[in-house]
C-alpha positions in Angstrom: 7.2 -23.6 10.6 4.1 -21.5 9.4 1.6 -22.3 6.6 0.5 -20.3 3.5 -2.8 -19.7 5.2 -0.9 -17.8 7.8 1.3 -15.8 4.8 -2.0 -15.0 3.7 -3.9 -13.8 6.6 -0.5 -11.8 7.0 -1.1 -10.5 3.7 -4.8 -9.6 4.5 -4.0 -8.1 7.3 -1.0 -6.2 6.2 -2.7 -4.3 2.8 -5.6 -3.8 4.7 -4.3 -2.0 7.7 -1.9 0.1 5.6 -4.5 1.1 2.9 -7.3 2.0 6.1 -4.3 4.3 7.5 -4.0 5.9 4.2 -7.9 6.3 4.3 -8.2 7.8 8.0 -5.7 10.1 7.3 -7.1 11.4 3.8 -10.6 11.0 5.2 -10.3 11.8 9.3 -7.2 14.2 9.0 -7.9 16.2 6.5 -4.1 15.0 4.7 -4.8 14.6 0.9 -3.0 12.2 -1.2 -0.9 13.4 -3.8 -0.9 11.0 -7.4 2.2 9.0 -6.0 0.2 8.7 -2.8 -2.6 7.3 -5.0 -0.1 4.8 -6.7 0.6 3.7 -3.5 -2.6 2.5 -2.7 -3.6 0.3 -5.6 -0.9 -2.3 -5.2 -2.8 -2.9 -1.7 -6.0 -3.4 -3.2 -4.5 -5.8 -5.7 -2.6 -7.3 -2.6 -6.2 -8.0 -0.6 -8.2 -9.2 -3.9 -5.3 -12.2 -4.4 -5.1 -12.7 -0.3 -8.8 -13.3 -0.1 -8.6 -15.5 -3.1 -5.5 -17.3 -1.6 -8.1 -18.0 1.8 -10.8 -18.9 0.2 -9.2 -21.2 -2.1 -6.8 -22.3 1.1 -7.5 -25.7 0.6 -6.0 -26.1 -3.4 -2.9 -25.6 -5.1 -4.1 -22.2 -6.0 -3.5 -20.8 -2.7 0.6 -20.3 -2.7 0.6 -18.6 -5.4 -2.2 -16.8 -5.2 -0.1 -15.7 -1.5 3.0 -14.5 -3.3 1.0 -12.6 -5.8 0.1 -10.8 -2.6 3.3 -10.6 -1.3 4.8 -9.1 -4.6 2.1 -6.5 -5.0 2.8 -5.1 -1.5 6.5 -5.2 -2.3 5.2 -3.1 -5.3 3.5 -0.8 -3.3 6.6 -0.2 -0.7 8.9 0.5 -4.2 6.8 2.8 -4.9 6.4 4.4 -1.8 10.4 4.5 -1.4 10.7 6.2 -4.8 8.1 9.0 -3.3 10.4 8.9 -0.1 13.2 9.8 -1.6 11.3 12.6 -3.7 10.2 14.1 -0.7 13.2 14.0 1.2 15.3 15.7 -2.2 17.1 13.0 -2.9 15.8 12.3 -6.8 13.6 14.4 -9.2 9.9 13.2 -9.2 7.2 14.0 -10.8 6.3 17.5 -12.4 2.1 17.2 -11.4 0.3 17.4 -8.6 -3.1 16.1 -7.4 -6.2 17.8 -6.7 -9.5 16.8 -4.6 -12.1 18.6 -6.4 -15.7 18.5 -4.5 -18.4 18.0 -6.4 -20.5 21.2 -6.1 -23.1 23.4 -7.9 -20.5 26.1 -9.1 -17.3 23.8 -10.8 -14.9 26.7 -11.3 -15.4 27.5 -7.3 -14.7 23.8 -6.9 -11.5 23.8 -8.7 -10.3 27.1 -7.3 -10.9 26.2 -3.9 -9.5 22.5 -4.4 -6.4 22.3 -2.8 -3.3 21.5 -4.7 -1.2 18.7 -2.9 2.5 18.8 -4.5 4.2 15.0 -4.6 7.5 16.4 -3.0 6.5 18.0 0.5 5.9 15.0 3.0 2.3 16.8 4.7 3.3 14.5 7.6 6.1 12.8 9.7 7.0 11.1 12.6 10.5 11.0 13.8 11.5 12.7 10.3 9.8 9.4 8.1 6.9 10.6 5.9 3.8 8.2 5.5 5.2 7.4 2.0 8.2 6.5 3.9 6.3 4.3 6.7 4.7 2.5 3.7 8.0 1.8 2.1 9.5 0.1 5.9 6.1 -1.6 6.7 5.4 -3.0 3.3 8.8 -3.9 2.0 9.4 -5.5 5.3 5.9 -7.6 5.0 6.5 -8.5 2.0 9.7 -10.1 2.7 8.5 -11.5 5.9 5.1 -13.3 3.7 7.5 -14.4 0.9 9.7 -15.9 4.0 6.6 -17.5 5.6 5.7 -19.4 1.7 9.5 -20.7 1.3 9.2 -22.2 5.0 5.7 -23.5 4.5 6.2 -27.0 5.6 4.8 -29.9 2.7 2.6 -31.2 4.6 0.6 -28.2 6.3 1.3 -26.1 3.4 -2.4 -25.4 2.8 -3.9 -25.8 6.4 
Protein backbone atom coordinates (compact mmCIF):
# COMPACT_ATOMS: atom_id res chain seq x y z
CA UNK A 1 0.00 0.00 0.00
CA UNK A 2 1.47 3.64 -0.53
CA UNK A 3 0.28 6.96 0.91
CA UNK A 4 -0.73 10.28 -0.69
CA UNK A 5 2.44 11.73 0.62
CA UNK A 6 4.27 9.32 -1.52
CA UNK A 7 1.75 10.21 -4.76
CA UNK A 8 2.90 13.51 -3.98
CA UNK A 9 6.49 13.40 -3.68
CA UNK A 10 6.07 11.33 -6.99
CA UNK A 11 4.32 14.19 -8.35
CA UNK A 12 7.13 16.61 -7.22
CA UNK A 13 9.44 14.76 -8.39
CA UNK A 14 8.00 13.85 -11.70
CA UNK A 15 6.98 17.70 -13.04
CA UNK A 16 10.09 18.73 -11.74
CA UNK A 17 12.50 16.50 -13.46
CA UNK A 18 10.65 16.70 -16.78
CA UNK A 19 10.20 20.58 -16.80
CA UNK A 20 14.44 20.87 -15.66
CA UNK A 21 14.99 18.53 -18.88
CA UNK A 22 12.99 20.79 -20.91
CA UNK A 23 15.13 23.63 -19.34
CA UNK A 24 18.72 22.00 -19.96
CA UNK A 25 17.92 21.32 -23.27
CA UNK A 26 16.49 24.91 -24.18
CA UNK A 27 19.18 26.46 -21.94
CA UNK A 28 22.45 23.91 -22.11
CA UNK A 29 21.66 22.56 -25.76
CA UNK A 30 20.94 25.22 -27.55
CA UNK A 31 17.25 23.24 -28.64
CA UNK A 32 14.49 26.03 -28.58
CA UNK A 33 11.06 25.31 -27.71
CA UNK A 34 8.55 25.77 -30.15
CA UNK A 35 4.68 27.29 -28.67
CA UNK A 36 3.47 23.64 -28.28
CA UNK A 37 6.72 22.97 -26.46
CA UNK A 38 5.86 25.94 -24.30
CA UNK A 39 2.27 24.52 -23.57
CA UNK A 40 3.96 21.60 -22.53
CA UNK A 41 5.60 23.07 -19.76
CA UNK A 42 2.98 25.00 -17.82
CA UNK A 43 0.87 22.04 -16.84
CA UNK A 44 4.21 21.06 -14.94
CA UNK A 45 4.49 24.15 -13.13
CA UNK A 46 0.82 23.92 -12.17
CA UNK A 47 1.62 20.20 -11.36
CA UNK A 48 4.53 21.30 -8.69
CA UNK A 49 2.51 24.47 -7.17
CA UNK A 50 -0.50 21.84 -6.14
CA UNK A 51 2.30 18.96 -5.14
CA UNK A 52 4.02 21.32 -2.74
CA UNK A 53 0.66 22.38 -1.45
CA UNK A 54 -0.44 18.73 -1.19
CA UNK A 55 3.12 18.23 1.20
CA UNK A 56 2.91 20.92 3.02
CA UNK A 57 -0.57 20.56 3.88
CA UNK A 58 0.22 16.50 4.16
CA UNK A 59 -1.31 16.32 7.39
CA UNK A 60 -5.23 17.55 6.33
CA UNK A 61 -7.86 16.59 4.15
CA UNK A 62 -6.55 19.02 1.64
CA UNK A 63 -3.76 16.90 0.67
CA UNK A 64 -5.57 14.10 -1.73
CA UNK A 65 -6.87 16.28 -3.66
CA UNK A 66 -4.59 18.74 -3.84
CA UNK A 67 -2.35 15.26 -5.17
CA UNK A 68 -4.77 14.43 -8.04
CA UNK A 69 -4.82 18.02 -9.01
CA UNK A 70 -1.26 17.18 -9.69
CA UNK A 71 -1.75 14.13 -11.15
CA UNK A 72 -4.33 15.56 -13.69
CA UNK A 73 -2.22 18.44 -14.69
CA UNK A 74 0.73 16.22 -15.68
CA UNK A 75 -1.81 14.04 -17.58
CA UNK A 76 -2.56 17.38 -19.16
CA UNK A 77 0.81 18.08 -20.05
CA UNK A 78 1.45 14.41 -21.62
CA UNK A 79 -2.04 15.11 -23.90
CA UNK A 80 -0.55 17.83 -24.98
CA UNK A 81 2.74 16.61 -25.65
CA UNK A 82 1.03 13.50 -27.68
CA UNK A 83 -0.95 15.92 -29.79
CA UNK A 84 2.60 17.71 -30.71
CA UNK A 85 3.85 13.99 -31.17
CA UNK A 86 1.76 13.14 -33.57
CA UNK A 87 2.20 16.67 -35.38
CA UNK A 88 5.68 16.03 -35.68
CA UNK A 89 5.62 12.63 -36.81
CA UNK A 90 2.66 13.73 -39.74
CA UNK A 91 0.18 12.09 -38.37
CA UNK A 92 -2.47 15.24 -37.85
CA UNK A 93 -2.30 18.93 -38.89
CA UNK A 94 -1.03 21.24 -36.09
CA UNK A 95 -0.58 24.44 -35.73
CA UNK A 96 0.07 27.12 -38.52
CA UNK A 97 2.79 29.44 -36.12
CA UNK A 98 5.93 29.12 -34.97
CA UNK A 99 7.96 30.40 -32.00
CA UNK A 100 10.73 32.68 -31.82
CA UNK A 101 13.52 33.52 -28.99
CA UNK A 102 14.20 36.96 -29.57
CA UNK A 103 17.32 38.38 -27.47
CA UNK A 104 17.01 41.38 -26.00
CA UNK A 105 19.61 43.63 -27.67
CA UNK A 106 20.45 47.34 -28.63
CA UNK A 107 19.36 46.96 -32.40
CA UNK A 108 15.56 45.11 -32.26
CA UNK A 109 15.18 44.46 -35.99
CA UNK A 110 18.87 42.52 -35.76
CA UNK A 111 17.25 40.72 -32.88
CA UNK A 112 14.34 39.52 -34.66
CA UNK A 113 16.22 38.81 -37.94
CA UNK A 114 18.73 36.82 -36.26
CA UNK A 115 16.07 35.03 -33.87
CA UNK A 116 15.66 31.74 -34.93
CA UNK A 117 12.42 30.41 -36.11
CA UNK A 118 11.57 26.98 -34.44
CA UNK A 119 8.51 25.33 -36.58
CA UNK A 120 6.08 23.00 -34.18
CA UNK A 121 6.19 20.04 -36.69
CA UNK A 122 10.04 19.06 -37.01
CA UNK A 123 11.04 17.08 -33.79
CA UNK A 124 14.79 19.13 -33.31
CA UNK A 125 15.64 15.88 -31.36
CA UNK A 126 15.09 12.09 -30.97
CA UNK A 127 16.16 9.12 -29.43
CA UNK A 128 15.37 5.80 -30.83
CA UNK A 129 12.86 7.75 -33.36
CA UNK A 130 10.69 9.42 -30.07
CA UNK A 131 10.95 13.25 -30.03
CA UNK A 132 11.17 15.03 -26.49
CA UNK A 133 7.39 15.99 -27.05
CA UNK A 134 7.00 12.38 -27.40
CA UNK A 135 9.16 11.37 -24.19
CA UNK A 136 6.93 13.87 -22.34
CA UNK A 137 3.78 12.30 -23.60
CA UNK A 138 5.24 8.23 -22.25
CA UNK A 139 6.85 9.74 -19.02
CA UNK A 140 3.99 11.94 -18.03
CA UNK A 141 0.89 10.02 -19.10
CA UNK A 142 2.48 7.13 -17.52
CA UNK A 143 3.10 9.16 -14.00
CA UNK A 144 0.13 10.37 -14.06
CA UNK A 145 -1.63 7.16 -14.09
CA UNK A 146 0.83 5.61 -11.76
CA UNK A 147 0.05 8.88 -8.95
CA UNK A 148 -3.70 8.60 -9.60
CA UNK A 149 -3.05 4.65 -8.88
CA UNK A 150 -0.99 5.39 -5.80
CA UNK A 151 -4.25 7.95 -4.31
CA UNK A 152 -7.03 5.04 -5.17
CA UNK A 153 -4.62 2.51 -3.03
CA UNK A 154 -3.85 4.97 -0.31
CA UNK A 155 -4.67 2.89 2.61
CA UNK A 156 -7.44 4.85 5.31
CA UNK A 157 -5.49 4.82 7.81
CA UNK A 158 -1.98 6.12 6.48
CA UNK A 159 -3.60 8.02 3.81
CA UNK A 160 -2.00 11.35 5.00
CA UNK A 161 1.33 10.03 6.60
Amino acid sequence: MTSVRNAGWLALILSSALLGGALISQYGFGLYPCEMCMWQRWPHLVAIFFALAALMFRQTSLAKPLVIAAALAILVSGLIGGFHAGVEYDWWEGLTSCASNIPAGDNMLDSIMNAPLVRCDVAPWTLFGISLAGFNFLWSVSGAILILAMVATARKDSEYV
